[in-house]
C-alpha positions in Angstrom: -27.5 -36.1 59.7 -26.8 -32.9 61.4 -30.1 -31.2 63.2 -31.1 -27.7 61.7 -31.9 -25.6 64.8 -34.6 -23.2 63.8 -32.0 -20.3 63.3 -30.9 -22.0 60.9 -33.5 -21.6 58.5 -33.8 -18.7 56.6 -37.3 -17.2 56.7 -39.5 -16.6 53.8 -39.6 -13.0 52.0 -42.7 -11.1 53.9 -43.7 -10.4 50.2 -43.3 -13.7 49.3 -45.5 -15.4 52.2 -48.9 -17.1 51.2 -51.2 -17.5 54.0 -53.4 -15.6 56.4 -55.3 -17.6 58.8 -58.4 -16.7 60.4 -59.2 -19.0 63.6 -61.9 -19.1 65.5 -62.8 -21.7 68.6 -59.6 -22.7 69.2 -56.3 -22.6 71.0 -53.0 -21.2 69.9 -50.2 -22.6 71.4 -46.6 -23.3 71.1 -45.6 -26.7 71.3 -42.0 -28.9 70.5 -40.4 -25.5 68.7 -43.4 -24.9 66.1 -46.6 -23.0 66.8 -50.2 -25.1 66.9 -53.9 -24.5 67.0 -55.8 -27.0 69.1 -59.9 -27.7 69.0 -61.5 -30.0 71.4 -63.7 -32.4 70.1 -65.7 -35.3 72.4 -63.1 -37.8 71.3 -59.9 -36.4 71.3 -58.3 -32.9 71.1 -57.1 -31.9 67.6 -54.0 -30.4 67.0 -52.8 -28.3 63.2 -49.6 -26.9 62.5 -49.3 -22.8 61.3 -45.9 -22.7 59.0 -45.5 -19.6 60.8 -42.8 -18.8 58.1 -44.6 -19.1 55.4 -47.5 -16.5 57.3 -48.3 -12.8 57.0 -51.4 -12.2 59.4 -53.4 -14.0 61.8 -56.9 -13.0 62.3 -58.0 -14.8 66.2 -62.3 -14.6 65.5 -64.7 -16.1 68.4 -63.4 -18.7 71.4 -59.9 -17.8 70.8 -56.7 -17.9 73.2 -53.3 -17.6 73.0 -50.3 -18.2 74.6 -47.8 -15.9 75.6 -44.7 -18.9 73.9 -47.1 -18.4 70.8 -46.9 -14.8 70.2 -43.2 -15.2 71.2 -42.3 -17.5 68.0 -45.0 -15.2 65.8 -43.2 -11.9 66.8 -39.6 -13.6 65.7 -40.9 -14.8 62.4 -42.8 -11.9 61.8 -46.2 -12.6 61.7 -48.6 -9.8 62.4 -51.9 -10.7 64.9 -55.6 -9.3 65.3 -58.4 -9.6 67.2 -61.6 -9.4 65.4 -65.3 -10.9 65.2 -66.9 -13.7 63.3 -65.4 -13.9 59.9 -62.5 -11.7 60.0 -64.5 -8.3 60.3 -64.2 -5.7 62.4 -60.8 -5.6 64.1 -61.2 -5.3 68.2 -57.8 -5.0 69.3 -54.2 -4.5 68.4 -51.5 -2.3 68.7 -50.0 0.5 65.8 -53.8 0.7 65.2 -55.1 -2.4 63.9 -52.6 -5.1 64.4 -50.0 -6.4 66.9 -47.5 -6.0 65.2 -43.7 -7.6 66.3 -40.9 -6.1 68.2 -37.7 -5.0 65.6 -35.2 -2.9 65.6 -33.8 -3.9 62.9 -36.3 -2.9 60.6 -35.1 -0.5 57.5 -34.9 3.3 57.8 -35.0 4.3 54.2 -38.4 3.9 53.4 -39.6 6.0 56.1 -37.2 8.6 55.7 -38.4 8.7 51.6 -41.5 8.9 52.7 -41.1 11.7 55.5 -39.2 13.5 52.5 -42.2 14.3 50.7 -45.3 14.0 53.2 -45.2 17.1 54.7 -45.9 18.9 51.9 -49.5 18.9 50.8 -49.0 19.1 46.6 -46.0 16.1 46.9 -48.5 13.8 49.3 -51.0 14.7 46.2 -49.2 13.3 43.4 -48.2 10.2 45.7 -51.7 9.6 46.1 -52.0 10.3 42.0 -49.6 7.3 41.5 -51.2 5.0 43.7 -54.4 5.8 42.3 -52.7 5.4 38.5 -51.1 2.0 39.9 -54.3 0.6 41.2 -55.9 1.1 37.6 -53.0 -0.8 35.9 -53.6 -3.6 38.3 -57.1 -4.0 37.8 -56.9 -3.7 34.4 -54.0 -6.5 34.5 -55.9 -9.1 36.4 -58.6 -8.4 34.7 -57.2 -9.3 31.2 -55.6 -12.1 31.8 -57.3 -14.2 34.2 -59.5 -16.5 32.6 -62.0 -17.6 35.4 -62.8 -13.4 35.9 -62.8 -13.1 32.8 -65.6 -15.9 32.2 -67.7 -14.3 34.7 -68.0 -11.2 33.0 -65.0 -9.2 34.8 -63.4 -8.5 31.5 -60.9 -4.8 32.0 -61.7 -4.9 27.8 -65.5 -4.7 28.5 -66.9 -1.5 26.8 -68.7 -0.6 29.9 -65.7 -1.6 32.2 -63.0 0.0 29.9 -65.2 3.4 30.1 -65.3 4.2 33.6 -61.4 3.6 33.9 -60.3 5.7 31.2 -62.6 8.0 32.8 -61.2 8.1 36.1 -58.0 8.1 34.9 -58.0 10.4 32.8 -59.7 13.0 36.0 -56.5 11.7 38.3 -54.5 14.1 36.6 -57.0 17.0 36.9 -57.4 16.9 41.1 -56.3 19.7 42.9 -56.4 18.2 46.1 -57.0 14.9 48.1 -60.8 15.6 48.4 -61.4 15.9 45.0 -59.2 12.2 44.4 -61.3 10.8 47.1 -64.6 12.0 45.5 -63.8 10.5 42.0 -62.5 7.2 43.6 -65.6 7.0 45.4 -67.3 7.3 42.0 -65.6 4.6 40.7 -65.8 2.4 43.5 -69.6 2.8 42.8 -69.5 2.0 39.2 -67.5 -1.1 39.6 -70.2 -1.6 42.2 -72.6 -2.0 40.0 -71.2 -3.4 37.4 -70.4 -5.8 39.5 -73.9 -6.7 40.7 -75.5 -6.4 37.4 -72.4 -9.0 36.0 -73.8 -11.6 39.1 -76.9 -10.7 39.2 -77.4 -9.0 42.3 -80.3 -6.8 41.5 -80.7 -3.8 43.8 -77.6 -4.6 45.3 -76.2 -1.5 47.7 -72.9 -1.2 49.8 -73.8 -1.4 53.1 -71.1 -2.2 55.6 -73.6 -3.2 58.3 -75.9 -5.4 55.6 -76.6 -8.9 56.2 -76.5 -10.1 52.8 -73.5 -12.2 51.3 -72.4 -9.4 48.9 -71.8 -7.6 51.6 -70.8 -9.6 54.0 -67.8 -10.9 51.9 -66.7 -7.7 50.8 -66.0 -7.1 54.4 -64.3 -10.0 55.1 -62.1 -9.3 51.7 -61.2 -5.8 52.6 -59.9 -7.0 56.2 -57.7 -9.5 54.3 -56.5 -7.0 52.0 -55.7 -4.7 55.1 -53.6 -7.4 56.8 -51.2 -7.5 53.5 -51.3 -3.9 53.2 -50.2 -3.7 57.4 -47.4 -6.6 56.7 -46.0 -4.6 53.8 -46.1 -1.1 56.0 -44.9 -3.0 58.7 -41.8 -4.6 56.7 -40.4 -1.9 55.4 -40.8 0.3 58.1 -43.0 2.9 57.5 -46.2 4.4 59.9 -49.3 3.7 59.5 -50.4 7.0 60.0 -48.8 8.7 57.2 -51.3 8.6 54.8 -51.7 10.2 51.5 -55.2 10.4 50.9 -57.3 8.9 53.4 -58.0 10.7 56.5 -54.6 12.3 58.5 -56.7 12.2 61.3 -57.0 8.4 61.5 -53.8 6.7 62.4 -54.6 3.3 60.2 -55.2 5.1 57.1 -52.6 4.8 55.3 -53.2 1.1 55.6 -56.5 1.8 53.6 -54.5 3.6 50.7 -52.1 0.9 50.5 -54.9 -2.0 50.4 -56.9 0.1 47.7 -54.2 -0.7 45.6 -55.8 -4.6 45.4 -59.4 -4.2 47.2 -60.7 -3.4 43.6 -58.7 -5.9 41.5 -59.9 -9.0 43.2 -61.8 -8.9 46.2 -64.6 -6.8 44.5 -65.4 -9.4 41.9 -64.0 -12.5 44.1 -67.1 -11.4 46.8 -69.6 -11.1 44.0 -68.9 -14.6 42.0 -68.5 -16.1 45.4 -72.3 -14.5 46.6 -73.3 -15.5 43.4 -72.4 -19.4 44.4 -73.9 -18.9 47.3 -70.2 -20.0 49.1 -69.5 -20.3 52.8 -67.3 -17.9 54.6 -64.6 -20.1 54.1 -64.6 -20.7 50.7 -64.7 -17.5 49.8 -61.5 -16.3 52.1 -59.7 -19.1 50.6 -60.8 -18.4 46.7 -59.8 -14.9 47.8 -56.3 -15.7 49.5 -56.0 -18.2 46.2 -56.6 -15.2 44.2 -53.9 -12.6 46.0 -51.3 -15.3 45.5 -52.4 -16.5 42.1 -51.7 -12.3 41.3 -49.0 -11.7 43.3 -50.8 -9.2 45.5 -48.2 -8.9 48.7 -45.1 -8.5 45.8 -47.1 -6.0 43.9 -47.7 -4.2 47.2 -44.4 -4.3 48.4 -43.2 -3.2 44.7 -45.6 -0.1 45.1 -44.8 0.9 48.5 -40.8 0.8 47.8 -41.2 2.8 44.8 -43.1 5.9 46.5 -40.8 5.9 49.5 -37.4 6.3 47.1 -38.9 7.8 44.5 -37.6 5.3 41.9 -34.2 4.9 43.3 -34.1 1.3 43.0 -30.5 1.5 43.7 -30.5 2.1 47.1 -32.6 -1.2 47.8 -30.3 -4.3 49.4 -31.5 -7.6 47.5 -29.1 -9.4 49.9 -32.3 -9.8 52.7 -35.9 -9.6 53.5 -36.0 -5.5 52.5 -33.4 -4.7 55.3 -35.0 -6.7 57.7 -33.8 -9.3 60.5 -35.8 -11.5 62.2 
């Protein structure tokens, strides 16, 4: 049988990928062609493969190295890399703001030149941000309908009290005049599902607090670091700055990474971090329940599907099914 050298093999779709790895005390190495993580133990060392084709993000936590034939094979398969702190939150380190992201030139141009099309002017960026707000409502109110274990826990989107504050904050998308105004209203929302949220689980006196100690919290944080990995792979993919945001701060260069994770943060890492609290879970089980629950939803394609559509407008024509959104790695 003739030996498949890895060119060979054709990568996984970005928007396709499942996992995102968060590692801590350990090694990352590359070792007979494939890309390892090793942990010493009294006994022996311990060595676990990363199907580094099958990855998105790597998040390197606490007592973490690696080498420079490791971030080699990550760049050519396309797998962003941050440094951050215990439990995936905050980032330390990273270029294009957040993340070290991989050398390409062969990345697509279309997206960024649709989106450079309308972001200069002030009323288009508005109604882009409109349509991501309008598609973050449909999403939540999809996963929210159909999955069964949210569903049991009391995150029904046909709730009276849930159904109420999103026809209510969609219904004031429309009426913004500018990106302040969709920021206040989203924050407003954000605080209703908030409580909703605690009320369902039981959190009594629960309040967002980025720097709190308690598991609600905590995990929320750790959720909303996940979601900005996908949302910097998607970006990244197809192209397109994080800087250019359409509603978030312009004077932050990552923020457009925080309009494009919105898109999911509410859907299922809002209610994922409250059931998990609510179990009193580890740190682990929630970041897998919550990377169980962007695949089990299709997160990364519904980002990708989001993105795309902004940046041509809606001219699906111009997109090449042929490869990885125009990209070669």
């Amino acid at each position: 049988m003739k030996d498949l050298a890895p060119s060979d093999l054709k990568a996984i779709l970005h928007s396709k990928r499942a996992n995102v790895y968060y590692l801590e005390y350990c090694r990352v190495m590359q070792k007979d062609g494939r890309v390892l993580y090793l942990k010493e133990a009294k006994a022996e060392n311990q060595y676990w493969n990363i199907p580094i084709a099958n990855t998105t993000v790597i998040l390197l936590g606490a007592g973490t190295s690696i080498t420079q034939a490791a971030v080699r094979m990550l760049a050519q398969a396309g797998v962003l890399i941050g440094f951050c702190s215990g439990g995936g939150t905050p980032l330390y380190m990273g270029a294009e703001v957040e993340w070290m992201t991989p050398q390409s030139e062969y990345r697509p141009t279309q997206y960024l030149q649709g989106w450079m099309g309308f972001w200069f002017e002030a009323e288009k960026r508005l109604e882009v941000a409109k349509d991501l707000q309008q598609a973050r409502m449909t999403f939540l109110q999809t996963v929210w309908s159909k999955d069964r274990d949210l569903i049991a826990a009391g995150f029904n989107s046909e709730a009276p009290v849930i159904a109420q504050a999103l026809t209510q904050f969609t219904d004031v998308i429309h009426t913004a005049q500018k990106s302040a105004d969709l920021l206040l209203q989203e924050a407003r929302l954000t605080k209703t599902l908030y409580k909703i949220a605690a009320n369902t689980t039981k959190h009594e006196g629960f309040t967002r607090q980025r720097e709190a100690t308690d598991k609600a919290n905590g995990f929320l944080n750790h959720g909303n670091y996940l979601a900005y990995g996908l949302a910097a792979c998607t970006l990244w993919v197809l192209g397109i700055p994080h800087a250019f945001a359409v509603m978030h701060g312009k004077t932050r260069r990552g923020a457009l990474v925080f309009d494009v994770a919105d898109l999911i943060k509410d859907a299922i890492v809002l209610p994922t971090a409250f059931m998990c609290a609510q179990e009193n879970a580890t740190e682990q089980e929630f970041r897998q329940q919550c990377l169980q629950m962007f695949t089990k939803h299709k997160a990364l394609d519904f980002l990708f599907e989001q993105v795309k559509l902004v940046a041509l407008q809606g001219k699906a024509e111009e997109l090449n099914p042929q490869d990885d959104y125009g990209v070669k790695l």
